[in-house]
Residue frames as a rotation matrix with the C-alpha (Angstrom) as fourth column:
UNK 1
-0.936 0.312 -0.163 0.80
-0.322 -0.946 0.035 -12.86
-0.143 0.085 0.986 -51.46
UNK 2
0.123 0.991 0.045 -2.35
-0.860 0.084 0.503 -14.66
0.495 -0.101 0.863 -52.32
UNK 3
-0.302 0.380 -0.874 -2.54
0.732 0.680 0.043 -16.79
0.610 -0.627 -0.484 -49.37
UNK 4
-0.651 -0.094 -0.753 -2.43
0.728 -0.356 -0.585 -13.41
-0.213 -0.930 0.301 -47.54
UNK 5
-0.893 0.277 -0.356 -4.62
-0.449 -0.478 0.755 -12.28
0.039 0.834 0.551 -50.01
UNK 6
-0.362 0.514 -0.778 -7.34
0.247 0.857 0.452 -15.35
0.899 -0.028 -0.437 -49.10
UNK 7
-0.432 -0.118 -0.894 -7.13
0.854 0.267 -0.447 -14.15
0.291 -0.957 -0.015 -45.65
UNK 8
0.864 0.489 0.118 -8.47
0.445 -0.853 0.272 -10.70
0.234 -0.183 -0.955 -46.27
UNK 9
0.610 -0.521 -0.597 -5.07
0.261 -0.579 0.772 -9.13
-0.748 -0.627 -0.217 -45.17
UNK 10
0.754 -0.482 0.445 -3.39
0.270 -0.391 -0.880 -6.62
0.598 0.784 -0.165 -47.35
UNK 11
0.079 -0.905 -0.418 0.63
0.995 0.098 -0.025 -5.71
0.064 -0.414 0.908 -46.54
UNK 12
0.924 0.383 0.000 0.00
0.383 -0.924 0.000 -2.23
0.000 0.000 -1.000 -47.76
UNK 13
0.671 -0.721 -0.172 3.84
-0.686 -0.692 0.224 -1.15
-0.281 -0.033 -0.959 -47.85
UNK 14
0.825 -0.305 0.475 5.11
0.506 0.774 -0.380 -4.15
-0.252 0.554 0.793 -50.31
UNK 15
0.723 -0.671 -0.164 8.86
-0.650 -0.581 -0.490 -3.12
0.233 0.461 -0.856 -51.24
UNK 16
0.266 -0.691 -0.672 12.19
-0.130 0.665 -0.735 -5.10
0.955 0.283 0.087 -51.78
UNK 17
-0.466 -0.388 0.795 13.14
-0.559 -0.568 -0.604 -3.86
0.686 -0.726 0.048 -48.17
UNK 18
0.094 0.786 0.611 10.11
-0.962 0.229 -0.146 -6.71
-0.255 -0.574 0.778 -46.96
UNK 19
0.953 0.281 -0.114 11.29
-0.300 0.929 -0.219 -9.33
0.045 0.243 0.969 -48.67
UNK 20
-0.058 -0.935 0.351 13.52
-0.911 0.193 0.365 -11.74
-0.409 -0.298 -0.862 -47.52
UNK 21
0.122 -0.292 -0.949 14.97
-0.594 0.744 -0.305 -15.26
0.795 0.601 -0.083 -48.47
UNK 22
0.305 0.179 0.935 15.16
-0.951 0.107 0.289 -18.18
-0.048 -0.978 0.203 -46.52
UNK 23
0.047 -0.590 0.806 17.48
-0.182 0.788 0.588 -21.23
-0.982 -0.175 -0.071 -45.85
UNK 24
-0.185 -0.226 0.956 16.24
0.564 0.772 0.292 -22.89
-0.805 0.593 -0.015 -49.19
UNK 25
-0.903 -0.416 0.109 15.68
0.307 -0.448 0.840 -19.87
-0.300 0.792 0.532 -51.29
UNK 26
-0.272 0.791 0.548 12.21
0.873 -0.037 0.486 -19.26
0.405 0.611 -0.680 -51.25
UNK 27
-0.562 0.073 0.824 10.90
0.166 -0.966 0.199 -15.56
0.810 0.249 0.531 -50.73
UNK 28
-0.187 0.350 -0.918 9.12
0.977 -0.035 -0.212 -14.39
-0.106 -0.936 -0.335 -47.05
UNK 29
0.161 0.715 0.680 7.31
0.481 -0.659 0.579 -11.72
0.862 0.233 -0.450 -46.64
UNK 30
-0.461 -0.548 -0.697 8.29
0.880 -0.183 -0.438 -9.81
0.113 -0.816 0.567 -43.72
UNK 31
-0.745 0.044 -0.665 7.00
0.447 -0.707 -0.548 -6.84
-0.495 -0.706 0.507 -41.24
UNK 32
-0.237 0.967 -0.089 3.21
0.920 0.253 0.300 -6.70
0.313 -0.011 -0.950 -41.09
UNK 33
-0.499 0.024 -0.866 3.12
0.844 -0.216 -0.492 -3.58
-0.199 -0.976 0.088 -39.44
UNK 34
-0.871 0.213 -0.442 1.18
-0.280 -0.956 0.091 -1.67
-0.403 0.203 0.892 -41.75
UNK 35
-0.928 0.283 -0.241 -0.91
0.092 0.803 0.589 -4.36
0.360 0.524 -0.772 -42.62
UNK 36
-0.583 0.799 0.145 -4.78
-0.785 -0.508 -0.356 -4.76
-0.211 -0.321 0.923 -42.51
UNK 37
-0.915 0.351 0.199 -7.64
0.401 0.844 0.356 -6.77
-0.043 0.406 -0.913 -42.58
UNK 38
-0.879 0.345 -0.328 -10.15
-0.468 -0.502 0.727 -6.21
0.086 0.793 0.603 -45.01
UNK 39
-0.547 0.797 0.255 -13.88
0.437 0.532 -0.725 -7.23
-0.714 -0.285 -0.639 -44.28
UNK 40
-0.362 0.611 0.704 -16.78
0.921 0.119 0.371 -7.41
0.143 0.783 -0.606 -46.68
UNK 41
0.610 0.565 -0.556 -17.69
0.535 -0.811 -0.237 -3.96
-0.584 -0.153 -0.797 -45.57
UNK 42
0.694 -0.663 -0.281 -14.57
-0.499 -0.725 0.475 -2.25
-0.519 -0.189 -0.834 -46.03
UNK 43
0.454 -0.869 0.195 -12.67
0.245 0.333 0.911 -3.93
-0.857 -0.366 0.364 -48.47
UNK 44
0.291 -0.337 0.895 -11.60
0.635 -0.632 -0.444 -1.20
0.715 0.698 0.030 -50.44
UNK 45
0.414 0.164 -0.896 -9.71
0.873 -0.351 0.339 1.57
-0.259 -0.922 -0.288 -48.28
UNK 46
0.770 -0.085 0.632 -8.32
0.333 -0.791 -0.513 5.40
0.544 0.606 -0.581 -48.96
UNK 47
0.800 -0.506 -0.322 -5.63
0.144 -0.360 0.922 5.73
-0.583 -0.784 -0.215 -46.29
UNK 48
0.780 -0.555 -0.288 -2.85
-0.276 0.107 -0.955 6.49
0.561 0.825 -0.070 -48.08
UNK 49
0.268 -0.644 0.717 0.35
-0.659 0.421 0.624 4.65
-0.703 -0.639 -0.311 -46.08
UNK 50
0.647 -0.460 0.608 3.68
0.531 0.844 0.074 2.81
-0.547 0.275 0.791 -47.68
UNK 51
-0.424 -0.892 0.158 6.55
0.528 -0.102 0.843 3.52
-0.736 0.440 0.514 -49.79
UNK 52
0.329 0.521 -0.787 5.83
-0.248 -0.757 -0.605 6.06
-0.911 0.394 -0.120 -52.47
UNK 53
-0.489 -0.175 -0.855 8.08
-0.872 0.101 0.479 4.37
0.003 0.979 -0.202 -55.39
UNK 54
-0.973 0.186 -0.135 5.93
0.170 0.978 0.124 1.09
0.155 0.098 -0.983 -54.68
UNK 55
-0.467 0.884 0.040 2.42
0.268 0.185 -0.945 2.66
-0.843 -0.430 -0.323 -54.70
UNK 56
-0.521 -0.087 0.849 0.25
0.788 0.333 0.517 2.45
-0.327 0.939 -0.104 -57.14
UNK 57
-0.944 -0.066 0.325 -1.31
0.129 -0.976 0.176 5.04
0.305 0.207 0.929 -58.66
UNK 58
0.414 0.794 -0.446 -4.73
0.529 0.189 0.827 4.66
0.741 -0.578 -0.341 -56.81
UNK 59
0.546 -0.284 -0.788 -2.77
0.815 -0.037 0.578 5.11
-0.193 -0.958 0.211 -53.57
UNK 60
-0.885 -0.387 -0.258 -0.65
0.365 -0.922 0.129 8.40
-0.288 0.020 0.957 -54.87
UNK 61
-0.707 0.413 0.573 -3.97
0.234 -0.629 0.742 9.86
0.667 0.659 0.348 -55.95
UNK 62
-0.898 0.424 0.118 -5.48
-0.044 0.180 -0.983 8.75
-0.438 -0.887 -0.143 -52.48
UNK 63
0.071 0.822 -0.565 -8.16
-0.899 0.298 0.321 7.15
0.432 0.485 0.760 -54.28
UNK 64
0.702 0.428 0.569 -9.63
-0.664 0.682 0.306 3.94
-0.257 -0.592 0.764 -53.18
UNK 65
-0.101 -0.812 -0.575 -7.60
-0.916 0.302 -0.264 0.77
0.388 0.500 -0.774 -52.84
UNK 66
0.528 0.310 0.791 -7.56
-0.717 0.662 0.218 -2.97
-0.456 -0.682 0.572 -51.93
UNK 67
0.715 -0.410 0.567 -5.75
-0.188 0.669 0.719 -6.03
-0.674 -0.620 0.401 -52.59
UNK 68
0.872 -0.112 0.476 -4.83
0.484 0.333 -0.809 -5.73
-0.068 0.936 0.345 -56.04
UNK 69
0.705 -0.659 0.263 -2.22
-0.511 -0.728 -0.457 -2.69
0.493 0.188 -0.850 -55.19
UNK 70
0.445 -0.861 0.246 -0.12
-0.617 -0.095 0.781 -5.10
-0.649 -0.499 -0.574 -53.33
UNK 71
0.804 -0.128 0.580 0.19
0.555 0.512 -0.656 -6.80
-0.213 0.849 0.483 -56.72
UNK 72
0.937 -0.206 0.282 0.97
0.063 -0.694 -0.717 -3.70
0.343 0.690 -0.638 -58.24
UNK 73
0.612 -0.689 0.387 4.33
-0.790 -0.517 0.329 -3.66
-0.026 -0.507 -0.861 -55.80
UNK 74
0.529 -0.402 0.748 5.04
-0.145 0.825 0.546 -6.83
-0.836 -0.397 0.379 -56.40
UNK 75
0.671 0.082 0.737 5.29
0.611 0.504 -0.611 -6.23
-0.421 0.860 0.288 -59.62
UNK 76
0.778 -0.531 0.335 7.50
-0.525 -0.843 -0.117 -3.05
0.345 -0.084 -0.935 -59.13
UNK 77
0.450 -0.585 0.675 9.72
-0.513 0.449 0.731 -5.39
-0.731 -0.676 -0.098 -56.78
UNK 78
0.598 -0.335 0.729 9.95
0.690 0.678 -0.255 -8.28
-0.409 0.655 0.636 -60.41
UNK 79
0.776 -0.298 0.556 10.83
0.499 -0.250 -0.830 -5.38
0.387 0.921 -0.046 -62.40
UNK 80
0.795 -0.511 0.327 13.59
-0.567 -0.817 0.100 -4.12
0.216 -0.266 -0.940 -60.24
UNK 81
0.347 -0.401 0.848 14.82
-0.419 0.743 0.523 -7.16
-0.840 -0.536 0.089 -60.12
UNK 82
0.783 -0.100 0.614 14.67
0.609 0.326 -0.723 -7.94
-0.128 0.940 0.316 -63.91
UNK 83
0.869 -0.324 0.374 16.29
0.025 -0.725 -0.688 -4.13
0.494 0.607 -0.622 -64.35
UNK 84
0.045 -0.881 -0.470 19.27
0.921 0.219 -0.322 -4.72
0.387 -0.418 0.821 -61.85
UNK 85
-0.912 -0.397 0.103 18.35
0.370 -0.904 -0.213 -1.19
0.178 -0.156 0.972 -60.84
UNK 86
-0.474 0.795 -0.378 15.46
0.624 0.000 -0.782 0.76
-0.621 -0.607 -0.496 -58.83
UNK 87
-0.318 0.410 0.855 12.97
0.907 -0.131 0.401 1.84
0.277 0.903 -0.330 -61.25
């Protein structure tokens, strides 16, 4: 997330359903297709696209948004993972 974060490119629809595992256990990111890149003009946006139990509350208020909300899913993703049960 922050290498793709470095790059200017937000996932925008972060959810358990996107992450995957691989061979040795480490975590992949998977299916770009809502995804964006953010330039110094624009790099805050208002669209409002992705999963509704993984958006933060910017994005359900359709208020501005930018890289920080695909935190905010990741962190929805730990804690469904901590709770053993979708939050």
């Amino acid at each position: 997330l922050a290498y793709m974060h470095s790059l200017n490119l937000q996932h925008r629809d972060l959810k358990p359903a996107n992450v995957m595992l691989d061979s040795t256990g480490r975590a992949k990111i998977i299916d770009f297709g809502l995804a964006c890149v953010s330039s110094a003009s624009r790099s805050r946006t208002k669209t409002k696209v992705g999963t509704n139990a993984y958006m933060s509350p910017e994005k359900t208020a359709e208020k501005r948004y930018g890289p920080a909300d695909d935190v905010w899913a990741a962190g929805c993703i730990l804690a469904e993972l901590l709770l053993g049960r979708p939050i």
